[in-house]
N, C-alpha and C positions, 0 to 999 in steps of 0.2 A: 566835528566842526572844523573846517578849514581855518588853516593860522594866518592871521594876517603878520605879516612879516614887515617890522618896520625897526631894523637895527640901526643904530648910530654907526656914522662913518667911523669914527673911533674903533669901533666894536669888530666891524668887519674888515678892518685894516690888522686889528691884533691876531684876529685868528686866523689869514691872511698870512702874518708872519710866522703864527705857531706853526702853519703846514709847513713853511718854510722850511725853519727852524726843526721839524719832525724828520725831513729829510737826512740831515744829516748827526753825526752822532751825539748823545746827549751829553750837556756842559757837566755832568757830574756822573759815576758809574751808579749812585743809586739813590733813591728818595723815600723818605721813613717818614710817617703823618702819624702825628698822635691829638686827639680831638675830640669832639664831643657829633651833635647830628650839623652842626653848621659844614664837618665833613666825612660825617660816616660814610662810606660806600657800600654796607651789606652785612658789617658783621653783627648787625643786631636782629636779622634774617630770620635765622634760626632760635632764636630767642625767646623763653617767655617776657616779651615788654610789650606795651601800649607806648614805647618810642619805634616803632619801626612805618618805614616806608613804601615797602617792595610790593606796592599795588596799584595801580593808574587813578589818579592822574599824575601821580609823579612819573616823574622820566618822561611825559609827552614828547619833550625834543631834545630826550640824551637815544643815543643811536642803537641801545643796548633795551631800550623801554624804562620798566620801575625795576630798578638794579638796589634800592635800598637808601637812595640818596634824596634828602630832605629840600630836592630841587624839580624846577619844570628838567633841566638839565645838567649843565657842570657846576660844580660846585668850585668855591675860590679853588682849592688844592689842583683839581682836573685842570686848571688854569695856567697854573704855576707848573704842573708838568709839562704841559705843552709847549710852554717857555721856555722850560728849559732841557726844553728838545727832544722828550722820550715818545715814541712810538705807539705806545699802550699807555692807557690808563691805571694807575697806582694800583693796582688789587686789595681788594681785602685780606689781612691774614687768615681770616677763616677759612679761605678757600686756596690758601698761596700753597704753592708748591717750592717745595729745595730749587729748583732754576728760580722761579719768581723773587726769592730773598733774595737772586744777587743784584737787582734790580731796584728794588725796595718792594715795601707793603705799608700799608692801612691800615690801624691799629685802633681808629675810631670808633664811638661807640655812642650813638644820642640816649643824650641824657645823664651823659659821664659828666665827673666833678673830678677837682681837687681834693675834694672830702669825701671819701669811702661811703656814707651814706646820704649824698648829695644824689635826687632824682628815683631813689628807692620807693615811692608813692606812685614810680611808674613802672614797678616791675624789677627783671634784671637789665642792668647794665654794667660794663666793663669799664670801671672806674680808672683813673689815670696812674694809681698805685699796680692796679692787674694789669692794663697797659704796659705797662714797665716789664710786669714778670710774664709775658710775652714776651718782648721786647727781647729780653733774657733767654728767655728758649730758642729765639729766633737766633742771635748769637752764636749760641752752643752750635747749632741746625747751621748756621755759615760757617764754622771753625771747621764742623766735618767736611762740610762740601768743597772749602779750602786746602783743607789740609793742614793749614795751620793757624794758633793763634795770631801771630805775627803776620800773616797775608791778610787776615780776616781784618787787626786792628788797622794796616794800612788803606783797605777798601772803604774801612767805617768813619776814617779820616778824613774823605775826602765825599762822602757823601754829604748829602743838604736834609736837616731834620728838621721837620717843622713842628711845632705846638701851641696849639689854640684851646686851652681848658678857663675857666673861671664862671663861663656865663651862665651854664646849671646853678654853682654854689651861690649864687645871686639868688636867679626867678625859680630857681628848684630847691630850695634852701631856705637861707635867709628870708628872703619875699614870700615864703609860705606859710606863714605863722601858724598856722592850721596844722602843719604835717611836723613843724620844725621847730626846737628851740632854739636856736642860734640867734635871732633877733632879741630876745628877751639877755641871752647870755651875754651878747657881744654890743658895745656901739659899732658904727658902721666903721671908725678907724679902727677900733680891736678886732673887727672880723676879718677885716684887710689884711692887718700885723699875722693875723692867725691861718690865712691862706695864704701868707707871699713864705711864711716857715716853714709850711710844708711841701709848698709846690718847690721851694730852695732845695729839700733834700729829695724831691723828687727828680729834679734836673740834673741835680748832682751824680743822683744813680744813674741816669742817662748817659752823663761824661764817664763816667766810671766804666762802663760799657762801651766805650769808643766812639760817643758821638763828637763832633766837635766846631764842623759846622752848624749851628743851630739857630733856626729862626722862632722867637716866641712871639707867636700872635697877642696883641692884647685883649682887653675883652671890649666891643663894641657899644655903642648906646643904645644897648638893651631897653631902655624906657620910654624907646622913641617907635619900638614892636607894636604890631597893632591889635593883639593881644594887651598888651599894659594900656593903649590907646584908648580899646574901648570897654576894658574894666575900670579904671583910674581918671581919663582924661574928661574934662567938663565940658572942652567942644569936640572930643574926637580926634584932635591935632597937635597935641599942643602934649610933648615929654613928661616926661615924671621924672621930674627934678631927683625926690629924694634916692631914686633909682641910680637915676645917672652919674650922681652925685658921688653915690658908695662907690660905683665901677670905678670914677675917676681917681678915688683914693687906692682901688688896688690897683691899678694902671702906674701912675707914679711911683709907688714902692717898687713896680715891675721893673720897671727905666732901672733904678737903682739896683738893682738885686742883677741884673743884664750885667752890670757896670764891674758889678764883682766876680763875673764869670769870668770874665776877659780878662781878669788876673790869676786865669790858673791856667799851667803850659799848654800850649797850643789850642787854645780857646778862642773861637771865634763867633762869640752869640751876637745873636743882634734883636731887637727890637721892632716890631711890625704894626705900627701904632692905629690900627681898626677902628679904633674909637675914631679919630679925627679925621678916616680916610673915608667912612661912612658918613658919617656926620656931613661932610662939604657936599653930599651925592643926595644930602636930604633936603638941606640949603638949599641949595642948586639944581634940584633933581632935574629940570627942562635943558639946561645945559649939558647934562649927560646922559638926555634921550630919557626922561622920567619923565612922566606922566601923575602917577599916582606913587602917594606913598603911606596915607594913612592906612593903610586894608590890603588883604592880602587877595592874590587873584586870584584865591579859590575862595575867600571874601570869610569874612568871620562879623559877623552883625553884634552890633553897640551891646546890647542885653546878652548876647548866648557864650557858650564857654568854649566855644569852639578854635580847636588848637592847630589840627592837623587838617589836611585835605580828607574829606569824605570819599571811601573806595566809590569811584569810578564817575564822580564830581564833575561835572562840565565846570571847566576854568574860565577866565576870561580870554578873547581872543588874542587882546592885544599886549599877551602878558610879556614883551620887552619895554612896556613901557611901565610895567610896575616896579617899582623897587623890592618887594614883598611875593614873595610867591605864596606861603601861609602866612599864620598868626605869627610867626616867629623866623620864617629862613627866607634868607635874600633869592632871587629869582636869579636863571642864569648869567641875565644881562647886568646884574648888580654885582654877582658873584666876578665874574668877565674883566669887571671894572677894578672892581679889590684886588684879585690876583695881579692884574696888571699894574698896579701901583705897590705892589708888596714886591714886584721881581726890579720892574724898575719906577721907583719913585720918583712923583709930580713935583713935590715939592719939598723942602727942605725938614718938612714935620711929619714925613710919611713913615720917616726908618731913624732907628737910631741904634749903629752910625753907619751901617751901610743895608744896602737894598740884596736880594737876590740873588741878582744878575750877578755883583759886586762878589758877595760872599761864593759862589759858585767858581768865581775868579781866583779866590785867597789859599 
């Protein structure tokens, strides 16, 4: 099926810039992505899961085909590289090679949590703790290609880390009362207190390891997915409150928990506030070129439990103008929009206290 092609001038001015911007050399020597599927790129390929990608119709209009990414196309991160001027796309460390670390890698994994057995009902996945001890080998794997500790911690200094975990321990978690008992153990502030303590000493193991510019995605309004839409919602449209509502209590403890990072030496975290930068594109979806936003455009129907694109699924044509590419992952043209307001932010509530572009600067 031919694409009909109707980008927002916004859209096609940013990437416009990225090419620019790819010309010449990138604003940081390397870029380290830790995440769940909103940015896996591949490493859950090889995987026993029922989270993987890497079959059409994803990838329709990524250049590479279905690479494993939970998008028509780029996903926010593929965004944010672009921006900030690299040449290739982030790799997965599955497949990274010693050259490829000095560059960064992909450590992503759909379906990963905070919590070790957060998304386990879906097979394997590389939780944000294994993450880490990855993370760690990778290290090790730059100190040799370095030569030494001390080149390797100045490179890792001055690299931009990004992490987007929380939204499994939610709708993979918590919201599955079937698979999980965390809802009955925790109210939704105890479960919050209970994910922002340990994703704390998981970030800490990160500094510990030489990160230092780091940007923490927060977690999105997950209840506004059109998976929760057309399991929970009464017209089809209309959020789930008591969804959104928990995310916002581990979002704010996040702000804080950032606040305390910035007071350990040479610490530069910042805050990449999703919820609210989604949120205004759902608002307002015709002003940034939306169309649809209840449904995903590989379409998931009111009654069925339909999560993921069906291998080889005709999509909708006109998928720049959905917000939604499945039951749960933004389309590239969404993704396009977030990365652009995470590198350089719209408004005063996007970042706290600086953007991308800023922190790339520092």
């Amino acid at each position: 099926m031919k694409r009909v092609s109707r980008m927002p001038l916004l859209q096609q001015l940013l990437l416009l810039a990225a090419a620019g911007l790819a010309s010449a050399e990138p604003q940081v020597p390397c870029y380290f992505v830790f995440g769940d599927s909103l940015v896996d790129n591949g490493n859950n390929n090889d995987i026993p899961s029922m989270a993987r990608a890497n079959y059409p119709p994803y990838g329709i209009d990524f250049p590479g085909g279905a690479t494993g990414r939970f998008s028509n196309g780029l996903t926010t991160v593929d965004a944010i590289s672009r921006l900030l001027g690299f040449n290739d796309y982030i790799p997965p460390y599955a497949t990274a090679t010693d050259e490829k670390l000095l560059t960064g890698v992909n450590f992503a994994s759909a379906a990963a949590g905070i919590r070790d057995e957060t998304g386990q009902q879906l097979g394997e996945r590389i939780s944000f703790s294994e993450q880490l001890q990855n993370y760690q080998a990778a290290v090790q794997r730059l100190v040799s290609t370095l030569g030494d500790e001390g080149t390797a911690a100045n490179r890792l200094s001055q690299c931009i880390f990004t992490v987007g975990m929380g939204s499994n321990d939610y709708l993979n978690n918590y919201f599955m009362p079937a698979f999980y008992s965390t809802s009955r153990q925790y109210t939704p502030e105890q479960y919050a207190d209970v994910l922002i303590n340990q994703f704390s000493q998981q970030l800490r193991t990160l500094y510990n390891y030489g990160a230092r510019k780091v940007a923490v995605m927060g977690v999105g309004p997950v209840g506004c997915s059109p998976n929760e839409l057309a399991q929970h919602s009464r017209n089809g449209a209309t959020c789930i409150e008591r969804i959104n509502s928990a995310v916002r209590m581990f979002n704010r403890r996040l702000v804080l928990l950032i606040n305390q990072f910035n007071d350990l030496p040479g610490a530069q975290f910042t805050y990449i506030n999703i919820y609210g930068i989604f949120e205004s594109i759902l608002r307002a979806p015709r002003a940034n070129g939306m169309a649809v936003t209840n449904t995903g455009c590989c379409g998931v129907g009111r009654n069925n439990g339909q999560v993921t694109c069906l291998p080889f699924q005709t999509p909708c044509a006109n998928r720049d103008e959905y917000a939604f590419w499945d039951a749960f992952h933004p389309t590239e043209a969404a993704n396009i929009l977030v990365g652009e307001r995470a590198y350089s932010a719209a408004t005063l509530f996007d970042v706290q206290p600086v953007d991308l572009r800023t922190l790339a600067q520092l």
